[in-house]
C-alpha positions in Angstrom: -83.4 -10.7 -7.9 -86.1 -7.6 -8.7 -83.4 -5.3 -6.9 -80.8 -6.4 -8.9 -82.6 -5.7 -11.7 -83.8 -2.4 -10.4 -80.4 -1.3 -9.7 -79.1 -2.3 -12.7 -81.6 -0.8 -15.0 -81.3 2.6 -12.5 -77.5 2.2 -13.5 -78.5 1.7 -17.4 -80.5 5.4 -16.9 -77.8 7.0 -15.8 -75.3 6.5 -18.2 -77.8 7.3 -20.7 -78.7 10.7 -19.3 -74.5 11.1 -18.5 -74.0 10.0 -22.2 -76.8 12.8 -23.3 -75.7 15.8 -21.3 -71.9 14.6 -22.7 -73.1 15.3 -26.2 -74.9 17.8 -25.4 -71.8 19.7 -24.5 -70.0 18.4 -27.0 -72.2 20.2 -30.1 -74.5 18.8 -32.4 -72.2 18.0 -35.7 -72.9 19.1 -39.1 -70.2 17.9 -41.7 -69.7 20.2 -44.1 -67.0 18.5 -46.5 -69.4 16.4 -48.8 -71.3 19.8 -49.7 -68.5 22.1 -49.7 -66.8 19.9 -52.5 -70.1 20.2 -54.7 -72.0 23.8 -53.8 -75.1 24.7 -55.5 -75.2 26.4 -58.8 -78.0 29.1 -56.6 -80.5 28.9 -54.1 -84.2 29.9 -54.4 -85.9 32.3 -52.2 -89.0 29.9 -51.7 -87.4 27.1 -50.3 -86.0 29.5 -47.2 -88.8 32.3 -47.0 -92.5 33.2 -46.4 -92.5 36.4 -48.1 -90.2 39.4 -49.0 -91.3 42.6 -48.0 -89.5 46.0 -50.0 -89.4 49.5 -48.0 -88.3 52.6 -49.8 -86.6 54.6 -47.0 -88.0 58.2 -47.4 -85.9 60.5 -49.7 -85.3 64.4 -48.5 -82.7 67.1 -48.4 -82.4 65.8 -44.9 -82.2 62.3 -45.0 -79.6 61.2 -48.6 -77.7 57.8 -47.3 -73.8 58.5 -48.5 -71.8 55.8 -49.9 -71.0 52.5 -48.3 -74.7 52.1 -46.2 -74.6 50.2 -43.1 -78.1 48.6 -41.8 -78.4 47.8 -37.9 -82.1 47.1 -37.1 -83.6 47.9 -34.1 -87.2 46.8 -32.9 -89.2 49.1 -34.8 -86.6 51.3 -36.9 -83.6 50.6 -39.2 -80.5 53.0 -38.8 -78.7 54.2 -41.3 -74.5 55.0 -41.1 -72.8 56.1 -44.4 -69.3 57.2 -45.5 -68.9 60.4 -44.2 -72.5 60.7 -42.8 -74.1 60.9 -39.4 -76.7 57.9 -38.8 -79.9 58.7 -40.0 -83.4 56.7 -38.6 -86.3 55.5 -40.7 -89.4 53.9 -39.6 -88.7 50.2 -39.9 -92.8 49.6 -41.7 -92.9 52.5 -43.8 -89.4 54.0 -44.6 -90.5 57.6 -43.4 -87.4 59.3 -42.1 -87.4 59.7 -38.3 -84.3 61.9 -37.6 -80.3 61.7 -37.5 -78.6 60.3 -34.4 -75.7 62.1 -33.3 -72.8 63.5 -35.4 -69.4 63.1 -37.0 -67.6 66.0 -35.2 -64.9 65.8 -32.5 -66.9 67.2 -29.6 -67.8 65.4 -26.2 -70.8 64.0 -28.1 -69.6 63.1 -31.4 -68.3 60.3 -33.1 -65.8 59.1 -35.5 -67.7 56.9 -38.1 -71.6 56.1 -38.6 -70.3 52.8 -40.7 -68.9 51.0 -37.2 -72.1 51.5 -35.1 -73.7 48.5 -33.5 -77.3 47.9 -31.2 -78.0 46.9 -28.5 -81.6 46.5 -29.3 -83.2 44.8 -26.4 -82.3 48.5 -24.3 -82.6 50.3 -27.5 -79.0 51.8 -27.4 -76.7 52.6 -30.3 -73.6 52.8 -30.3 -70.9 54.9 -32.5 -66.9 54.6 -32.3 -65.7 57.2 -30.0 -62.8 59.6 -29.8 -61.1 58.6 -27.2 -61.2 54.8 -27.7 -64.7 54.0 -26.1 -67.9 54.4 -28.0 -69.9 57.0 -27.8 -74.0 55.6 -26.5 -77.5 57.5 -28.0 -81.0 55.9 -27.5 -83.2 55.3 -30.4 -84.3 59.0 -30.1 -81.5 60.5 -30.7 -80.8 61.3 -26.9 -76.7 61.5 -26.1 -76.4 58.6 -23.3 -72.9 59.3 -22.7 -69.4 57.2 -23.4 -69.0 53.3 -22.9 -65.6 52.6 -21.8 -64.0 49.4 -23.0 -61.4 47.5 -21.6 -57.6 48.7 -21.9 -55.7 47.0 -25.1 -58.6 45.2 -26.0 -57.5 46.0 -29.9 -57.6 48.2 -33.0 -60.2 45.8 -35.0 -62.2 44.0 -31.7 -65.5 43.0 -32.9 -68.5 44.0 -30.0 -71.6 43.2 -28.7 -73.9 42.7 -26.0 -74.6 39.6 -23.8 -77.8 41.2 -21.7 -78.5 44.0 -20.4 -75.6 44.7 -18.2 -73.4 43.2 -19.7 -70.7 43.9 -23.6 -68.7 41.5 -24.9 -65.6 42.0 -27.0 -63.5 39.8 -29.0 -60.2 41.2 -29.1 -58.1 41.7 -32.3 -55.2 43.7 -33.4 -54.9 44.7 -36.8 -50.7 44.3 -36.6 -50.0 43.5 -33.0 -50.8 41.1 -30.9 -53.0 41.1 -28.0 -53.1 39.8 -24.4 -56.3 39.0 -23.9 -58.8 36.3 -26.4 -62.5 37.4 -25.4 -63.6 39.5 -22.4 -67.1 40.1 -21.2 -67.7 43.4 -19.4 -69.9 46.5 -18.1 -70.7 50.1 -18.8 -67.8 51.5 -16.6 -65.1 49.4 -19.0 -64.3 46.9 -15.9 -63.8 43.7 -16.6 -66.1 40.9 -15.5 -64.9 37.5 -17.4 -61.9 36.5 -19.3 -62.8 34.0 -22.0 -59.8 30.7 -22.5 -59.1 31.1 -26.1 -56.4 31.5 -28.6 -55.2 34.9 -29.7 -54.0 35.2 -33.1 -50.0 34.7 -33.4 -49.2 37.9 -35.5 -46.1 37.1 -37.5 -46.3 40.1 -39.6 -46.7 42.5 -36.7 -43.2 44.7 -37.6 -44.1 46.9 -40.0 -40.6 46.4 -41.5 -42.2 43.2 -42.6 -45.2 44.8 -44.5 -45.2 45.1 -48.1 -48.4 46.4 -48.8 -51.9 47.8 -46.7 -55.4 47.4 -48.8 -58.5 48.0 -47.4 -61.8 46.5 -49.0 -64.8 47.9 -47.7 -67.7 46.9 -49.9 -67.0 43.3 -49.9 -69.0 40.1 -50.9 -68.0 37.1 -48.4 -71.0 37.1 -46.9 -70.2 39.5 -44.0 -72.9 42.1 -42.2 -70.5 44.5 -40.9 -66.8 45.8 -41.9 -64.9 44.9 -44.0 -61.3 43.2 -45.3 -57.8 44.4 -45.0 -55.2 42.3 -46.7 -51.4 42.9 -45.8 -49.2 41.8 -48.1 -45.7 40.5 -46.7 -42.1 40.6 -47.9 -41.8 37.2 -47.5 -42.9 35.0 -50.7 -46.6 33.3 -50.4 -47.3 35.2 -47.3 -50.2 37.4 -46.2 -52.7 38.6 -43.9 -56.7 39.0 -44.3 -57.8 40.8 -41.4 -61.6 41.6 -40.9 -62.8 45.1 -39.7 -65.4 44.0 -36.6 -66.0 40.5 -37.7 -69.1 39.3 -36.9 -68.2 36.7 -34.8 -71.3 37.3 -32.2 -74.8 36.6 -33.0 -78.4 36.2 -31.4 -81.2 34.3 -31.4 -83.9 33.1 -28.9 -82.7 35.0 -25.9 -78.8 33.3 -26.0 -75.5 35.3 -27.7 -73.5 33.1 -29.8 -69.9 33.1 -30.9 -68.2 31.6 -33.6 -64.4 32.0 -34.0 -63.0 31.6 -37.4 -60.2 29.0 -36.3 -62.7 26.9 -34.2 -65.1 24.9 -35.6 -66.9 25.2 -32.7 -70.3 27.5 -32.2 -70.8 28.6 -28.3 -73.2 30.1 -26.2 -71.7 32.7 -24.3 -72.7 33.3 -20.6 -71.2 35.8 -18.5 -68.6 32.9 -17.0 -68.8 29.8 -19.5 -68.2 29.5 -23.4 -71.2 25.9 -23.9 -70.7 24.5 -27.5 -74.0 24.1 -29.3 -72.7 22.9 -32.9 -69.9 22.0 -34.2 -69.5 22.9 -38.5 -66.9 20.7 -39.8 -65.7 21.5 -42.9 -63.4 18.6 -43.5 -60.1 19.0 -45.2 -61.0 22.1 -46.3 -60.9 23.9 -43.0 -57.9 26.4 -42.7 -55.9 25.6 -39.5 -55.0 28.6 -37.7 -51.0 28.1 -37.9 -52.1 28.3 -42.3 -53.4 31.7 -41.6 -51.3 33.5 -43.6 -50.0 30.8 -45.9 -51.9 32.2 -49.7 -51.5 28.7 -50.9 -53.4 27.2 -47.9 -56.3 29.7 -48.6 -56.6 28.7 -52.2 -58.7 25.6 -51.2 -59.0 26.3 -47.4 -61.2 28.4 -45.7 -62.4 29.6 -41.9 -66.4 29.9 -41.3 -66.0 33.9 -40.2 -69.6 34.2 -39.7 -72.8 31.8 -38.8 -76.7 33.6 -37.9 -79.1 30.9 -36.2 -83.4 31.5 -36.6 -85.9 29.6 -35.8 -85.5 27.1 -38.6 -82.2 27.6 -40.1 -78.7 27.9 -39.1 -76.9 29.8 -41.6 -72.9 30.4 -42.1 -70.1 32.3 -44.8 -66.7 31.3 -45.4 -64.6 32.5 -47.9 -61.5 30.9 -50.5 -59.0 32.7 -51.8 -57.5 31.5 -55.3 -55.3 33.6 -57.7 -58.4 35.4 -59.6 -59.7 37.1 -56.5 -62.1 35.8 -53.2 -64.6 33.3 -53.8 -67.8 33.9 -51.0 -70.4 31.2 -50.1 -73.1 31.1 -48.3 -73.9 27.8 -45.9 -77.7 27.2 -44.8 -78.5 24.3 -42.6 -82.0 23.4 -42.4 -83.1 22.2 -38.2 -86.3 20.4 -39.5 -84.8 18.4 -42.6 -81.5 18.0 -41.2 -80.3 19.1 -45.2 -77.6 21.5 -45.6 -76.5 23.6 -48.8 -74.3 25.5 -50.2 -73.9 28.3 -52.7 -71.7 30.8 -54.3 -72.4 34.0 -52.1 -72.6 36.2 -55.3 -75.1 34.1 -56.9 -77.6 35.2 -54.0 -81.2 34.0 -53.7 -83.7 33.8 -57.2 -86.8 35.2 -56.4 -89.6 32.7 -57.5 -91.8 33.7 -54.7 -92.6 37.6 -56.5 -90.8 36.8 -59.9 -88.4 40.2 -59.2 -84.4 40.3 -59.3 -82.6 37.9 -57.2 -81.5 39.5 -53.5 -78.4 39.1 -51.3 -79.3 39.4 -47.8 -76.6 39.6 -45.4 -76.8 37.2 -42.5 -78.4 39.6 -40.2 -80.9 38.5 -37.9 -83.6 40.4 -36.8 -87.1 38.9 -36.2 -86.3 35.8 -38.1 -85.5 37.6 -40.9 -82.5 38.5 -43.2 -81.7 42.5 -44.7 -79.9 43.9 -47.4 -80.4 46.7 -49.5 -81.1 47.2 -53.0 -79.8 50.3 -54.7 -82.3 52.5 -57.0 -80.3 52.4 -60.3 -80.2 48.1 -59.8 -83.8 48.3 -59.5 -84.3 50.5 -62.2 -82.1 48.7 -65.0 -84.1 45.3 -63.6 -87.4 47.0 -65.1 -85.9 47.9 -68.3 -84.3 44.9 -68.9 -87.5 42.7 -67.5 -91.0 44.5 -69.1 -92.7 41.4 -69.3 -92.0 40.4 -66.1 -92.3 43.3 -64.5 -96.1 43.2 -65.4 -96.8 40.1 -63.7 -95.1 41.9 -60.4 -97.8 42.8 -57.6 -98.8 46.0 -57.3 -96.4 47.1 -54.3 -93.2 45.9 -55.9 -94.4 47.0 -59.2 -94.6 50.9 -57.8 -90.8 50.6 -56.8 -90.4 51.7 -61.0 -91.2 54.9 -60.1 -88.1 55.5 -57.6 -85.6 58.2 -59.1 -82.1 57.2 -59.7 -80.7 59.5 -57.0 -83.6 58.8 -54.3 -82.2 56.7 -50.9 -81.9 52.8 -51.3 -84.9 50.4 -51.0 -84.7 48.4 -47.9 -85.3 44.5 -48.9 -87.1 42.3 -45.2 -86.3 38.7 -46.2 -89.2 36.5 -43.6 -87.3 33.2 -42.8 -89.4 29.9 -42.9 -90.5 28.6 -39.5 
């Protein structure tokens, strides 16, 4: 009778543990639908950080950020690419400017846009859009590393990154045709290592004869850290196509990459032969199928989560609607430790009731547990006039950013997530 009831509670184990590991492949679920129907007015920057930190990046003849700034941060610096621009270098702690990196000209070395670089910040490698397809690779220092070759037909709008140290990833898109391949990991020479099962988008509005309209938006507020929007506009009634410029569907945190595409509610962990879900965001009936992708009325109360960033704490996420008067952004943060989620409109950004300054924005951006944006001189400078009183209660450090000049290089805001 014991070994009966031995064998029988051995049994009972193992379906626990095989019922476990089965949900543990399966994603932990976060419903989204509840929250999504009532957002938040705004969110507060205590409840999700420890402290806000403001760097000045260093202003001289040599160093003027252009128009349209894009932030990558590396271990100990933050580069710089700007409209027009090469990618300039700052010291990450103080703002002094370090150097440029590279330069917008057609030679073996240069490259065609500062705004489309991306890191790979565990080798300390940056890389710029080449040429001739590839990308072209310099070190932190500013030292020409040579070209990365991609894989062939891999897409005019593929968003990249890096898996480890040996290893890219791409997620290929087309901006108007379609594609063979859905995700591909591979190395330095371009060869390909993995190919990803996955859906490629269906691109009905492919033939140009079908296009009514191109327009691009590059400074965009749907909560995106990189890119930006290009909506074409069909000749068919109630049709169109929102296409986003190296959408951030990779991201990293505690050694893993994750991926998130927009028409899978899924979030993976990507190694360099498996795609292993680790949450699942359902968003209810408000999630936009991927056959409604280009359906204007489906996007008026539907939308696709194009971007998620996990910490330490948090796992935060943007999706975007579409209604008559123009895009409506939010920004999703779920909290690990509570098990609460909320929700806000993207432009309403965080209040700052830890310093008592102007409210920030920080783009979903991971890097050391903490979010960056920028804040642009003339912003700061029409907060003091417009706040005296409570500028005076500011502490000393933030209450110095007054003396900025209108024309001097933006101020680098270093949002410290909760742990």
């Amino acid at each position: 009778m014991k070994m009966i009831k031995y064998i029988s509670l051995f049994f009972l184990v193992t379906l626990l543990v095989a019922c476990g590991e089965k949900q543990n492949r399966q994603g932990n679920l976060i419903r989204l639908e509840e929250k999504i129907a009532a957002p938040d007015e705004s969110l507060k920057t205590s409840d999700y950080f420890a402290s806000i930190t403001y760097v000045p990046l260093q202003t001289t003849d040599s160093s003027l950020i252009g128009s349209r700034p894009r932030i990558v941060v590396g271990k100990d610096r933050v580069y710089v690419g700007s409209d027009k621009n090469s990618c300039l270098a700052f010291d990450l702690k103080t703002g002094k400017f370090i150097g440029s990196i590279g330069s917008l000209d057609k030679g073996p070395q240069g490259y065609r846009s500062s705004t489309d670089l991306w890191i790979h910040p565990e080798k300390d490698v940056v890389y710029f859009p080449g040429w001739r397809g590839g990308f072209i690779k310099y070190s932190a220092d500013g030292e020409f590393l040579g070209e990365q070759k991609v894989p062939d037909k891999a897409g005019d709008a593929s968003s990249y990154s890096y898996l480890n140290d040996n290893t890219l990833l791409v997620r290929c898109e087309s901006l108007m045709n379609t594609v063979s391949d859905y995700m591909l990991a591979f190395d330095e020479n371009g060869e390909v290592i993995n190919r990803y099962p996955g859906k490629s988008r269906t691109d009905s509005l492919g033939d140009p004869a079908n296009i009514a309209g191109i327009s691009v938006y590059n400074n965009t507020t749907v909560g995106l850290s990189s890119g930006g929007l290009i909506l074409l506009k069909s000749k068919e009634a109630g049709k169109e196509r929102i296409t986003m410029m190296q959408q951030p569907v990779f991201s990293h945190w505690n050694g893993k990459t994750f991926y998130k595409d927009s028409y899978n509610d899924t979030i993976f962990s990507l190694t360099e032969r498996e795609m292993l879900p680790e949450w699942i965001l359902d968003m209810g009936k408000y999630r936009l199928p991927q056959e409604e992708q280009d359906s204007k009325e489906a996007r008026r109360e539907k939308g696709a989560i194009n971007q998620v960033m996990e910490s330490d704490r948090y796992l935060m996420f943007s999706y975007f609607f579409y209604p008559e008067e123009g895009m409506r952004a939010y920004r999703g943060i779920f909290d690990k430790v509570t098990g609460e989620t909320r929700i806000a409109l993207y432009k309403n950004g965080f209040a700052d009731d830890l310093n008592g300054f102007m409210p920030i924005y920080p783009t979903l951006e991971n890097w050391d547990n903490s979010l960056v944006v920028f804040l642009q001189p003339i912003d700061i400078l029409t907060w003091f006039e417009e706040h005296p009183e409570e500028a005076e209660k500011l502490q000393p450090e933030i209450r110095r950013l007054q003396e900025i000049k209108e024309d001097d290089n933006p101020v680098l805001v270093i949002a410290n997530l909760k742990k």
